[in-house]
Every structure is written in structure tokens, then in C-alpha cells.
C-alpha positions in Angstrom: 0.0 0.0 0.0 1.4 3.6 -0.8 1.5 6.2 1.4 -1.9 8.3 2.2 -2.5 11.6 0.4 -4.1 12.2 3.8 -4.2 10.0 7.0 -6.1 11.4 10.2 -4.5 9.5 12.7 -6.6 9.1 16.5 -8.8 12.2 16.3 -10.4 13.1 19.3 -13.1 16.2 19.3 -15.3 16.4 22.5 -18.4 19.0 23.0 -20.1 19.5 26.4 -22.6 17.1 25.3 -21.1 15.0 23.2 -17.9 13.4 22.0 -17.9 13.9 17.6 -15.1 12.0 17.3 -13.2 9.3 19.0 -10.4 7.7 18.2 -10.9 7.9 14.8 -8.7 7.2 12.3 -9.3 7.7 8.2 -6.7 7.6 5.2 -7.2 8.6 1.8 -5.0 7.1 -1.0 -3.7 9.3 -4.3 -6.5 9.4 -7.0 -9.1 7.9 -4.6 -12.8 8.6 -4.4 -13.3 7.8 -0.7 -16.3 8.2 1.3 -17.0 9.1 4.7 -20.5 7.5 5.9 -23.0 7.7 8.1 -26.0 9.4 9.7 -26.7 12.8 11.1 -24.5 13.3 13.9 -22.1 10.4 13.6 -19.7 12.8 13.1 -18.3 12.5 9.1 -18.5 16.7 9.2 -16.7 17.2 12.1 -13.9 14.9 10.9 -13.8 17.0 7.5 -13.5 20.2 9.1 -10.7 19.1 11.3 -8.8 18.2 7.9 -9.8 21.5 6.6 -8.5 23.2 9.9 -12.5 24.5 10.4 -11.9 23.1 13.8 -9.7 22.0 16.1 -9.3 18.4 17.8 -8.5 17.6 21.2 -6.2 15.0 20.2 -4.8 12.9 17.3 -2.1 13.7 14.3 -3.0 14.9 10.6 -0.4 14.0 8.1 0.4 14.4 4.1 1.7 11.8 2.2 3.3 11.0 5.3 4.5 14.3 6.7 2.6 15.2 10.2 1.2 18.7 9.6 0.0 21.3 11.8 -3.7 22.8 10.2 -5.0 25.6 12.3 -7.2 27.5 10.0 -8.6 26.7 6.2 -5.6 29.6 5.2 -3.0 26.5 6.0 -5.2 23.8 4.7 -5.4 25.3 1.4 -1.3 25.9 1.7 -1.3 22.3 2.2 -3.1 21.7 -1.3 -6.7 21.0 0.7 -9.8 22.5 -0.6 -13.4 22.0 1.0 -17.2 22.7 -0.4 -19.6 22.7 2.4 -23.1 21.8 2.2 -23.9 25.3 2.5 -22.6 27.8 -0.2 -21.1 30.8 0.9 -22.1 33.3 -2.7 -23.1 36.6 -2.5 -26.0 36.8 -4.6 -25.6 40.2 -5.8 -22.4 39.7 -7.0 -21.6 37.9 -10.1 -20.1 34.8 -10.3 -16.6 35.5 -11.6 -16.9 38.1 -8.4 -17.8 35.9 -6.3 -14.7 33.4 -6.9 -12.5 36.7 -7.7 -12.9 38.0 -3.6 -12.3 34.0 -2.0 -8.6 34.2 -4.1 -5.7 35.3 -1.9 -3.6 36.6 -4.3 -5.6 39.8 -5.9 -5.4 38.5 -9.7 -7.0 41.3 -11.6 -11.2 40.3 -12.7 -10.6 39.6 -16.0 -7.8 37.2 -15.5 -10.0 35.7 -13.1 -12.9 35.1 -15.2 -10.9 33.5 -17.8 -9.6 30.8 -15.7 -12.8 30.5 -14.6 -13.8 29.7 -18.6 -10.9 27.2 -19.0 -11.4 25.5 -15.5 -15.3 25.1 -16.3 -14.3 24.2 -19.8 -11.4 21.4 -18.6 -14.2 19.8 -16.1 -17.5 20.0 -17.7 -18.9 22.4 -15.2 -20.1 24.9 -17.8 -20.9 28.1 -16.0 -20.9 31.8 -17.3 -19.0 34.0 -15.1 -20.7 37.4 -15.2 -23.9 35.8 -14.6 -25.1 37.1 -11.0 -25.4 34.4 -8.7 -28.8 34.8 -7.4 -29.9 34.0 -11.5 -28.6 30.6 -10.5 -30.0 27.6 -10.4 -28.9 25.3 -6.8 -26.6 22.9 -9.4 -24.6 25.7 -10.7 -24.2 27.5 -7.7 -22.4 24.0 -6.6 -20.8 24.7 -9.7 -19.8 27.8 -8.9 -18.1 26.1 -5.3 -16.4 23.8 -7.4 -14.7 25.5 -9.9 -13.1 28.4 -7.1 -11.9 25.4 -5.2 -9.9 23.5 -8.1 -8.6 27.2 -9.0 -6.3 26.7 -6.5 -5.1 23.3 -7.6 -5.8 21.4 -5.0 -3.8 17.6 -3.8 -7.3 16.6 -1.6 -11.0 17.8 -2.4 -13.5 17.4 0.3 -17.2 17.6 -0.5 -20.3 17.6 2.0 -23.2 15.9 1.1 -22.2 17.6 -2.3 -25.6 15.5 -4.1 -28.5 16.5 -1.3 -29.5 19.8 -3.7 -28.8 18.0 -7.0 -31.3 16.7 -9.9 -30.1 12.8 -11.1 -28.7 14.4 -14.0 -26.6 16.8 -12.1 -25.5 14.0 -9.7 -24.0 12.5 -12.9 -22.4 15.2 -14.1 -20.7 15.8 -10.9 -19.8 12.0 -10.7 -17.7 12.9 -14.0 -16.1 15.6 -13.0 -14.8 13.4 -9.9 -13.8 10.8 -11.7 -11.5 12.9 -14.2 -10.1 14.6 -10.8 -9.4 10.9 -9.2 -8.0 9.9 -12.5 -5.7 13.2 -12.4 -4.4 12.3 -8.6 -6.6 14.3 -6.8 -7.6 12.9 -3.8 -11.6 13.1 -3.0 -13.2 12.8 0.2 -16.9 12.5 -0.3 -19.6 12.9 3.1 -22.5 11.3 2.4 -25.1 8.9 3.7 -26.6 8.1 -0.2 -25.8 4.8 0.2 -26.3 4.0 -4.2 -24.3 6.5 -4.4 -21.0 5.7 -2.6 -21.3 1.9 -4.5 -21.2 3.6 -7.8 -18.6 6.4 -7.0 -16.3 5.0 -4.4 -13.1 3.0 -4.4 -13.3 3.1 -0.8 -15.2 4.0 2.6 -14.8 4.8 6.1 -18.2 4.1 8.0 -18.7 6.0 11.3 -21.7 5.7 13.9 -21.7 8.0 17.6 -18.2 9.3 16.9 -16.6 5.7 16.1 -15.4 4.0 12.8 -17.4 1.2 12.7 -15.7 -0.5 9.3 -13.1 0.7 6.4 -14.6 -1.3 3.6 -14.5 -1.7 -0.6 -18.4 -0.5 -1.1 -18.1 -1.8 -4.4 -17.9 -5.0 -2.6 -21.0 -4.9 -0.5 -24.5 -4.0 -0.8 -26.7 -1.4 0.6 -27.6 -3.9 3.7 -24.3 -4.6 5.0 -23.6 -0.6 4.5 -26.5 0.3 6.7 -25.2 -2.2 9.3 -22.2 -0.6 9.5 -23.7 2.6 9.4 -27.0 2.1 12.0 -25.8 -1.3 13.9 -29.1 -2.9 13.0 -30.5 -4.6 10.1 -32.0 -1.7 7.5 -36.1 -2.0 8.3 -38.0 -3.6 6.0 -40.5 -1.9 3.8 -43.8 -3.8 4.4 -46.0 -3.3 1.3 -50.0 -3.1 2.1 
């Protein structure tokens, strides 16, 4: 086995009421689409925003192809080639969209430089998106698209996406299913939340399952079906739908 893009080694994150993570541990390989599963409140985000330096754990090691790193903010986990869309967008709807991408850059490219990369990164990926549209003209998918394209601006080594199909029509799930498959194929590393259990078995190479904080199984989904998943994921049998 080569060495993890990234390994989260241990993680520990207590709240007052609860304990998000504990003891967990999760590696991602180069050019892997690997997904992080489980319910509400197992605690797949909290691990992903520790990565992304969104929070902070109590205890446990972060490392990059092999080298233990120190992530205190997203500024740092984007120097380390980590890039993050949330669930929840963060666009200014009176802006445009090429604005929009233009003020989350750290280095003050001028706007029209901007929006060209915008063109050829759209272009190179499939995600076709006009950039001086204004973003409240836009539709849930391509505002997604729109989160997508400013994060592989920056090039990134690790992509993490939150429940990145919950807003998505089956035609956009399958369009973003490309665009992560070109990614994996480039060496991007993908970590994908989501509890869509079809979906991980047709995306995935791999799949850490969590329940209350805990990894309850690192598995091949491509190797097991929806059932033993929601095993993992619930630590019950999945109920039955009784037909009347």
C-alpha cells in the first residue's frame, strides 16, 4: 500500500454534550474517491472540518503523504493543497459569479484574468458556468458549480465535499460524478460525506463508516450492498418496507 494523500491519525473532538469523534482514524489514497459515511451526527463533518482546519481536535495527528502537519485554520489547509465545499454555499447573490470566486482568491489576480480561468477550469471539467452571470440567477446545481470551480482554482492535492448531491437533480449528480472521476484519475484525492448509500457503490473505491463518533468498518463499497452498508452505518438490520 502507498503512502496516504491524507491520513487522520486518532482524532479526538469532545463538545459538552457529546464526543464527535473518537479515536478515529481515516486515510485517503492518491487518485481515490473515498467516502466518509453515516448518519446525522455520527460525526463524518466534524472529521472533515478538522482536515480542513475548520476546527480544532482535542487529540490525534493529521499527516500528508506522510509528513505530520499542523492545520489551524482553512488559510493553511489550502497551503497544504486542501480544498473544502460545504453543504452550504457561501455566494453573494448580488455579485456575479466570476466576483464571487475573484474576492475568496488570496492573491488579488485582476477580474478579468480571473474570469478567464474560470472559462478554461469550467471548460477542462465539464462544469459549464458563465461568469458574469449574478449568482442569485442561478440555479442550486450551478451554484455547486460555482463552489467547485473556485476550489480546483487553487489546484488542489485533496478535495472534500459535504453531502455535495443532497440539492442535485439525477442528471446533475452524474455530471458531478464525472467531474470526480477525471479529478481521481488526475491524482486528486476526494473525500466524499454522504449517507446516499447507491451513491457511494457507484462512486467509491473506498469507505470509512462511522456511527456515535466511532469508525465502525473501512470497507471496498463496491464489494458490498446497501444492507451490510446500513449495518455498519446504523448497527441494525436496515427495516424492511412492508407493502400493504
Amino acid at each position: 500500500m502507498s503512502t496516504p494523500r491524507l491520513r487522520l491519525a486518532h482524532i479526538i473532538k469532545r463538545y459538552p454534550a457529546v464526543v464527535a469523534n473518537d479515536d478515529v482514524t481515516l486515510a485517503v489514497q492518491p487518485n481515490e474517491i473515498h467516502a466518509v459515511l453515516g448518519e446525522n451526527g455520527a460525526g463524518k463533518s466534524t472529521l472533515m472540518k478538522i482536515a480542513f482546519g475548520a476546527v480544532q481536535p482535542d487529540a490525534g495527528t493529521i499527516e500528508i503523504d506522510g509528513a505530520t502537519v499542523q492545520i489551524r485554520n482553512p488559510q493553511e489547509a489550502r497551503a497544504h493543497g486542501i480544498a473544502m465545499v460545504f453543504q452550504h454555499f457561501s455566494l453573494f447573490d448580488t455579485l456575479t459569479v466570476a466576483e464571487n470566486v475573484w474576492l475568496g482568491l488570496s492573491n488579488k489576480e485582476p477580474l478579468a484574468q480571473v474570469t478567464q480561468r474560470i472559462r478554461d477550469k469550467a471548460g477542462e471539467y465539464g462544469l459549464p458556468i458563465d461568469p458574469a452571470r449574478p449568482v442569485h440567477s442561478l440555479s442550486v446545481g450551478e451554484r455547486q458549480r460555482v463552489e467547485i470551480i473556485r476550489a480546483l482554482l487553487a489546484e488542489p492535492k485533496i478535495l472534500i465535499l459535504d453531502e455535495p448531491t443532497s440539492v442535485l437533480t439525477p442528471q446533475a449528480v452524474q455530471t458531478l460524478f464525472l467531474t470526480l472521476r477525471q479529478l481521481a484519475l488526475e491524482g486528486c484525492s476526494i473525500l466524499y460525506i454522504s449517507h446516499k448509500l447507491d451513491e457511494i457503490r457507484e462512486l467509491c473505491h473506498g469507505c470509512t463508516v462511522m456511527r456515535a463518533g466511532k469508525v465502525t468498518g473501512v470497507v471496498d463499497p463496491r464489494q458490498e450492498s446497501n444492507a451490510s452498508l446500513s449495518r455498519l452505518m446504523i448497527g441494525a438490520e436496515p427495516p424492511q418496507l412492508v407493502h400493504r
